[in-house]
N, C-alpha and C positions, 0 to 999 in steps of 0.2 A: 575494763580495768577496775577494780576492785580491791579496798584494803579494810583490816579489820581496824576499829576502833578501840582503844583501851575502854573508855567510857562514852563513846557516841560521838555526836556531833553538836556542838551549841549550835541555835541557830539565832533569832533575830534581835534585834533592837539593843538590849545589853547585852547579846549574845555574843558581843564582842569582848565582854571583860573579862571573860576569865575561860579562856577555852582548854580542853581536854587536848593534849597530843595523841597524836596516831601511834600505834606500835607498829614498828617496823614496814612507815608505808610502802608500799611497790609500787605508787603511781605518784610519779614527781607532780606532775600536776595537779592533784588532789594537796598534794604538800603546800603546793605554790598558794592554791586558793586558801588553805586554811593558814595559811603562813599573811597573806594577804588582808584577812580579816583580825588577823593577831595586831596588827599596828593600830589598830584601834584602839586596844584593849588599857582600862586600868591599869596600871602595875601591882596594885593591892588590894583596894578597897572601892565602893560607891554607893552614894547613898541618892535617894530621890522620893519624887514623891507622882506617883501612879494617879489619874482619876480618870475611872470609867465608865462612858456611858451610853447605855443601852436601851433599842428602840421597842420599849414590847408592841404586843396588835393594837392596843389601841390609839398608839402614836405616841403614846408618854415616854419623854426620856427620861429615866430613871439612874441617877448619878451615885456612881459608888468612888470613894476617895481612899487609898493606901500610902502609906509610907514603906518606903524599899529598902533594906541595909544590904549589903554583899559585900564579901571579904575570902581572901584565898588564904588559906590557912597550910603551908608546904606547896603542895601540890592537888588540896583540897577543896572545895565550894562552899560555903556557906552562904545562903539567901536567906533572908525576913521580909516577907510580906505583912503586915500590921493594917488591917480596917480603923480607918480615924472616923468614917462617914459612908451611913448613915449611921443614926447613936444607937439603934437598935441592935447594930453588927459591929459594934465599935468594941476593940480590941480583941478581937479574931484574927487568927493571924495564922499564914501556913511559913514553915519551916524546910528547906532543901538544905542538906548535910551530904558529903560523901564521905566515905568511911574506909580507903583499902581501895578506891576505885570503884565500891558500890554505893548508889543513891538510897538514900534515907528519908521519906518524907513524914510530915507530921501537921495534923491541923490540931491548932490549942483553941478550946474553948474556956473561955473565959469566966460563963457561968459555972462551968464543972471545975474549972482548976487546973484542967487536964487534958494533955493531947492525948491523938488519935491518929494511929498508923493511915497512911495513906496508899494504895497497892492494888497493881492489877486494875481491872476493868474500871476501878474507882476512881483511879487518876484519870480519866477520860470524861468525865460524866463537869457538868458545866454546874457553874458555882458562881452563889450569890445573886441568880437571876441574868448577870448576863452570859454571852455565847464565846468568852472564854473559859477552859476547864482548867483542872489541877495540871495537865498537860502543858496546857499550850501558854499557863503562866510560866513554869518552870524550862520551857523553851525560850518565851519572851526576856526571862529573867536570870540569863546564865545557866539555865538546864543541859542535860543533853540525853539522848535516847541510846542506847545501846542496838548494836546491829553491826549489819555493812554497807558501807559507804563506796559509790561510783560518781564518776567526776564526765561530764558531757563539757567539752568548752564551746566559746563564742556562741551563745542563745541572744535571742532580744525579748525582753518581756515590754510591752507597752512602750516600742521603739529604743529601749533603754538596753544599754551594752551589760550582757552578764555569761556570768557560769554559773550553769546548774549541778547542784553535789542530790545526788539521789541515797535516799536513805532505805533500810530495809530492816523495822524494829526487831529486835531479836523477840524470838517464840516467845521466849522467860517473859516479858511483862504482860504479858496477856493483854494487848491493847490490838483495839477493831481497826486501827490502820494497817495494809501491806506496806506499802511505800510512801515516805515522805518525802516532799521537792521541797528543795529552799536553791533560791536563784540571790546569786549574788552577785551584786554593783562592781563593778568595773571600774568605773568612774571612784566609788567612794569607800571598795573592800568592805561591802554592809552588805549582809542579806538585807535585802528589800520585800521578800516576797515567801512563804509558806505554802504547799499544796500538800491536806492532808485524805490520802487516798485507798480507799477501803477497796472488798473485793469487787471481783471483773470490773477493776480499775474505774470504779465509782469514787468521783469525787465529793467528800463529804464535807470539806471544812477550807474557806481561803485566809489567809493572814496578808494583808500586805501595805507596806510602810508609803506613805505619804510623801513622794521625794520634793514635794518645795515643801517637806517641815525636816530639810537635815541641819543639826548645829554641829558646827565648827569649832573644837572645842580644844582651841590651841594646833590645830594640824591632827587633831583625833575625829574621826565622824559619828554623826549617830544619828538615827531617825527616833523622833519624837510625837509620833503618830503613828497608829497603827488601826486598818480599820479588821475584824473578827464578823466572817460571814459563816453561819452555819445551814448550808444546805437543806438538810433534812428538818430542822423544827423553823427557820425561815426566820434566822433571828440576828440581828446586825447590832455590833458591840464596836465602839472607837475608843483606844487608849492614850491618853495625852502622858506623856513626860512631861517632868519641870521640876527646879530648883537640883541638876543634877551636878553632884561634884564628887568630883575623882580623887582618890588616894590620902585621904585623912584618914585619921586616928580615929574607930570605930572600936569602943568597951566590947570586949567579949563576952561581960556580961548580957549583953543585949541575943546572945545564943545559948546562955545555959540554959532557959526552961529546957532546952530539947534532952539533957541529960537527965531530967529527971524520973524518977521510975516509971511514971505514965509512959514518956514517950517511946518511941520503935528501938 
């Protein structure tokens, strides 16, 4: 059973604030599960503050700190990622916009003045030193992938009650995954869990959420841990949330650099 997405699928951690509807799905249960992780969701805006850290070879952890904005604009996405830390990288910041149903990304450099389109094979590639990419922040962070989406019910991942929604990126982004797994909580309507899986069903990349770090946040849930394993260069990245609040008054100016002529 299979439906198309207008704009894909959100998946994890604030993947609950602001998701994309299905067009015309044909499989209630696909419905039911994204309908299920919708009650999580924002009504508007959220803001927070990311810090992640990563194990290189020679055992150092290496701490990178962001501030998060997101806001739904109609029926739109807007994210801000901003680097507070380390000062070397501090105020670098990547930009998610939809525009008509298509994704817009953009990295602003700080010393140039100026963003830079983000597209294709490029939103894949990992950033900042640690073993999240352009990718799999903008899944962490309200993104979503364009494709087709299939609905498997009752899975157990690590004893834990869920359904698994399978993705299938569409050709257009040129990205080295075939299929994406995101398995979702039962218990708590959260993806918990990310499988991102390349060809002859090589598994390349895991994402998966921390379930003694979920907060309770009034009857809304969310995981606030995420640990990022990357297969192939053998590199492990943990993402803590904190200081996260829902639905205030976020200046829109804090997203017009993305209009300016530099950007996409």
């Amino acid at each position: 059973m299979r439906s198309r997405l207008i704009s894909g699928l959100l998946t994890c951690m604030l993947s609950s604030a602001l998701l994309a509807q299905p067009d015309t799905p044909d499989t209630p249960s696909l419905q039911q599960a994204i309908q299920c992780i919708q009650r999580n969701a924002p009504t508007r805006s959220f803001s927070a503050t990311l810090e992640v850290i990563t194990d290189d070879p020679s055992g150092q952890s290496v701490p990178l700190r962001l501030s998060l904005l997101g806001r739904r604009v109609d029926m739109n996405l807007q994210l801000k990622l901003r680097v507070t830390a380390p000062s070397d990288l501090a105020g670098t910041a990547v930009l998610l916009q939809q525009h008509d149903g298509r994704d817009l990304m953009a990295l602003y450099l700080p010393a140039l003045g100026k963003t830079k389109q983000i597209t294709g094979a490029m939103a894949a590639q990992e950033l900042w030193g640690t073993s999240f990419s352009y990718l799999d922040l903008k899944q962490l962070l309200g993104g979503i992938v364009q494709g087709q989406a299939s609905w498997s019910p009752e899975r157990h991942l690590d004893a834990h009650r869920s359904d698994l929604i399978h993705v299938t990126p569409s050709d257009e982004l040129g990205l080295p995954y075939e299929r994406i797994d995101i398995w979702v909580s039962q218990q708590y309507c959260l993806p918990i869990a990310i499988d991102l899986i390349g060809g002859q069903q090589r598994l390349l990349k895991t994402l998966r959420a921390d379930l003694t770090q979920i907060a309770d946040l009034e009857g809304r849930y969310l995981a606030t841990r995420w640990i990022s394993r990357d297969i192939k260069m053998q590199r492990r990245s943990q993402a803590r949330l904190s200081d996260l609040r829902y639905d205030q008054t976020i200046d829109p100016k804090e997203f017009e650099w993305a209009k300016s002529p530099a950007a996409p």
